[in-house]
C-alpha positions as CSV (number, residue, x, y, z in Angstrom):
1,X,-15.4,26.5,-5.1
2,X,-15.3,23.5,-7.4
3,X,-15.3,19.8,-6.0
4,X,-11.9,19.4,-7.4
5,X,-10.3,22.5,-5.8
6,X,-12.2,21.0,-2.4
7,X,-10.9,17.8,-3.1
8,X,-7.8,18.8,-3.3
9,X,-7.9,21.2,-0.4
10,X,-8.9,18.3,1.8
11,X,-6.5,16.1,0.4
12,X,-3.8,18.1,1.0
13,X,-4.8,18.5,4.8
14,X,-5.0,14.8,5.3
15,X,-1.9,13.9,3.2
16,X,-0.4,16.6,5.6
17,X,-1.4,15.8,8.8
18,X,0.0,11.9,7.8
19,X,3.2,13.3,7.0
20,X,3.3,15.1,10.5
21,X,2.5,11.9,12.3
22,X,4.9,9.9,9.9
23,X,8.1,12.2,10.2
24,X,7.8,14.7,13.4
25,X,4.8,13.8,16.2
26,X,6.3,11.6,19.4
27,X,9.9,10.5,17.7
28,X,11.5,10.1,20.8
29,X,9.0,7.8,21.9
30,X,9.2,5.8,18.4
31,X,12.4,5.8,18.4
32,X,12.1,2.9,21.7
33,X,9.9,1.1,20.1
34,X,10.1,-2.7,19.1
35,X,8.3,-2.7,15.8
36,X,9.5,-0.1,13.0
37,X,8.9,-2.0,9.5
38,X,5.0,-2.5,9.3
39,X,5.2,1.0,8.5
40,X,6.8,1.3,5.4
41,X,5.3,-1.9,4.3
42,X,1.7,0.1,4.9
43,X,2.9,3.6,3.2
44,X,4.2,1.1,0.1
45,X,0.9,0.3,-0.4
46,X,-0.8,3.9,0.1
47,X,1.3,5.4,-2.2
48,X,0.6,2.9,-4.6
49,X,-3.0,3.3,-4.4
50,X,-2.6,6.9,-4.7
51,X,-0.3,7.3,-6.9
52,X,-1.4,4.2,-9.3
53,X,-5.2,5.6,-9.2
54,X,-3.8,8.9,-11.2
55,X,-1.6,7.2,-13.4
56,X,-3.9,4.6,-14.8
57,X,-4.4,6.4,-18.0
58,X,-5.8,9.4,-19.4
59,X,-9.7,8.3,-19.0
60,X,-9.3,8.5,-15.7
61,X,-8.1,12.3,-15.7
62,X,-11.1,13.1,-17.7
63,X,-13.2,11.1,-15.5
64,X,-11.9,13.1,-12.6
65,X,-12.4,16.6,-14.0
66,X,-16.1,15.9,-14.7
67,X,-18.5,17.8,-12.6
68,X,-19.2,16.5,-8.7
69,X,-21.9,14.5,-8.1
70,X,-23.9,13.7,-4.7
71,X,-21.5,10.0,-5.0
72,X,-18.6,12.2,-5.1
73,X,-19.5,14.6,-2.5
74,X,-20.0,11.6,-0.5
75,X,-16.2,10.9,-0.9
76,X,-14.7,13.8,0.3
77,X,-16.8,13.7,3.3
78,X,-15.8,10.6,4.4
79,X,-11.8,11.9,3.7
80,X,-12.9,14.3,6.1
81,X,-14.1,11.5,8.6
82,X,-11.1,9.9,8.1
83,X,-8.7,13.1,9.5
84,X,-11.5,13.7,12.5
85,X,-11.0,10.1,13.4
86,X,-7.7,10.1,13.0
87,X,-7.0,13.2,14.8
88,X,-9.3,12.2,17.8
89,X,-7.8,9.0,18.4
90,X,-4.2,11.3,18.1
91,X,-5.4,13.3,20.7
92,X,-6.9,10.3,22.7
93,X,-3.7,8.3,23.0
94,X,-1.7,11.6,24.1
95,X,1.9,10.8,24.1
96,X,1.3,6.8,23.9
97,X,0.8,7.5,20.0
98,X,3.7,6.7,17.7
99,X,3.6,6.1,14.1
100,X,5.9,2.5,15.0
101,X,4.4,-0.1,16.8
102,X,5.2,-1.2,20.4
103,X,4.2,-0.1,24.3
104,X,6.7,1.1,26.3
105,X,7.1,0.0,29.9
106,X,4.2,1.0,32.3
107,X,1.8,1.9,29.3
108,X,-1.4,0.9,29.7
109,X,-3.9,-0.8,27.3
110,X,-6.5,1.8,26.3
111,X,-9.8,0.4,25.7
112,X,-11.8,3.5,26.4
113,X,-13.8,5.9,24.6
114,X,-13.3,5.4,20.5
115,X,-11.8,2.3,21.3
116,X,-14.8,1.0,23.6
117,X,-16.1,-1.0,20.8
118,X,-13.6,-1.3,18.1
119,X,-9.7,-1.6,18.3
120,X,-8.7,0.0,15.4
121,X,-10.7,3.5,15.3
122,X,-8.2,4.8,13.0
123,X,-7.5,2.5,10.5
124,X,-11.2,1.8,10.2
125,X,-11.4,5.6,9.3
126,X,-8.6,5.7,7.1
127,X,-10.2,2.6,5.3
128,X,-13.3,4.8,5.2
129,X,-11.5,7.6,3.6
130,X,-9.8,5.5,1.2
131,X,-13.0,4.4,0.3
132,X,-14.0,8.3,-0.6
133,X,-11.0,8.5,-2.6
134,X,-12.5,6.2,-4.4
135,X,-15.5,7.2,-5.1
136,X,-14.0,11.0,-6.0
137,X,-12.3,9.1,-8.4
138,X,-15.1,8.1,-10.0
139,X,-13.4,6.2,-12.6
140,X,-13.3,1.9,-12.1
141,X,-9.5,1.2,-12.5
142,X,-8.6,4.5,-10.3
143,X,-11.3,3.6,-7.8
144,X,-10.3,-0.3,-7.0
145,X,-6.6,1.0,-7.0
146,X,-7.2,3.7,-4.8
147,X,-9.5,1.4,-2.3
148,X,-7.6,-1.8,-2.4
149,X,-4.2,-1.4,-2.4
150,X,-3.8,1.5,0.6
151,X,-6.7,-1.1,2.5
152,X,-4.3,-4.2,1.8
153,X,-1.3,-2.0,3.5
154,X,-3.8,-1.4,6.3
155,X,-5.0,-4.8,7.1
156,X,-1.3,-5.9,7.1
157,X,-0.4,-3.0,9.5
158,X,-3.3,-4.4,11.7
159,X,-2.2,-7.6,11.7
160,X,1.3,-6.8,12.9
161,X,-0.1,-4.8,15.3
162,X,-2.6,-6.8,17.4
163,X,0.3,-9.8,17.1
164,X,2.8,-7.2,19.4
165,X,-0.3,-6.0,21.7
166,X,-0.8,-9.4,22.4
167,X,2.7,-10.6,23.7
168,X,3.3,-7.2,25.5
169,X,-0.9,-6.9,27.1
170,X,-1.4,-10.8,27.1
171,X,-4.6,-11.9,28.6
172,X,-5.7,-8.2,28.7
173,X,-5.5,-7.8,25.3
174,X,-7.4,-11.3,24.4
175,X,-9.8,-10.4,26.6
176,X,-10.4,-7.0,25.1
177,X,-10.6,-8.7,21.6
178,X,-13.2,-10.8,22.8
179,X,-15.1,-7.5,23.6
180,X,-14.8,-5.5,20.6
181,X,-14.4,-5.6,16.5
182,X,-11.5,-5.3,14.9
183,X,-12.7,-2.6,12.4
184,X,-16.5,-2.7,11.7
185,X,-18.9,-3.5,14.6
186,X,-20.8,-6.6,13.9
187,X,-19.2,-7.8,10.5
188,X,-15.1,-7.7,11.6
């Protein structure tokens, strides 16, 4: 199998599982949420880094249909890490997951397991994954398009995040930041 056929296999699958989480998985439950924009704000700037990457110009097509390198390799792996992670923090959360941000009443904090020692196990995968989209790229204007913008969208969606956990969890949640990284143990 080529790397590109791979690459697009695996692409597919996360892209997929995304859309299941985006449109179908816990609607009822994000339906009572308090927070519903952040979202759209954060797909804005995926798409654009996706889509934006391809459409640079035709250089980077070329680039892209050149043979895999380790580097490349190296990408789709960590597009892989980034559905594992995602999927394990899914499953983690159980039915407290929803694609829009808020708790609902009696919900508790989790700060177990992947989230032990940072709060964002997910994002900092997707970031990750990004990242290998990137370097499958393998083509500069592509790369920082498909790395940046999709990681901008992400750190906003954070940011809007942690602002609700802390009115609804209060001291528990400040107290939990003070334990933990936001994304990447011992930098941030």
């Amino acid at each position: 199998m080529s790397g590109q056929l791979f690459f697009f296999f695996v692409l597919i699958f996360w892209v997929g599982f995304d859309i299941y989480l985006f449109f179908f998985h816990n609607r009822e439950i994000s339906g009572k949420l308090q927070e519903k924009r952040s979202k759209y704000i954060m797909l804005a700037f995926v798409l654009s880094g996706m889509f934006g990457a391809v459409a640079v110009d035709g250089s980077s097509k070329e680039a892209f249909m050149m043979p895999f390198r380790p580097h490349r390799w190296v990408g789709v792996a960590s597009m892989i890490f980034a559905i594992v992670v995602r999927f394990l923090v899914v499953r983690q959360l159980g039915s407290s997951f929803a694609i829009d941000v808020g708790a609902l009443p009696g919900q508790e904090l989790r700060t177990d397991r992947l989230f032990r020692v940072i709060r964002h196990p997910a994002y900092a995968a997707e970031i990750a994954g990004f990242l290998g989209l990137a370097l499958v790229f393998d083509y500069p204007l592509s790369s920082i398009l498909a790395f940046i913008l999709p990681t901008t969208g992400i750190l906003y969606r954070i940011a809007v995040e942690e602002r609700n956990l802390e009115y609804i969890f209060g001291d528990a949640y400040r107290d939990y930041c003070k334990k933990t990284w936001r994304l990447i143990p011992y930098v941030f």
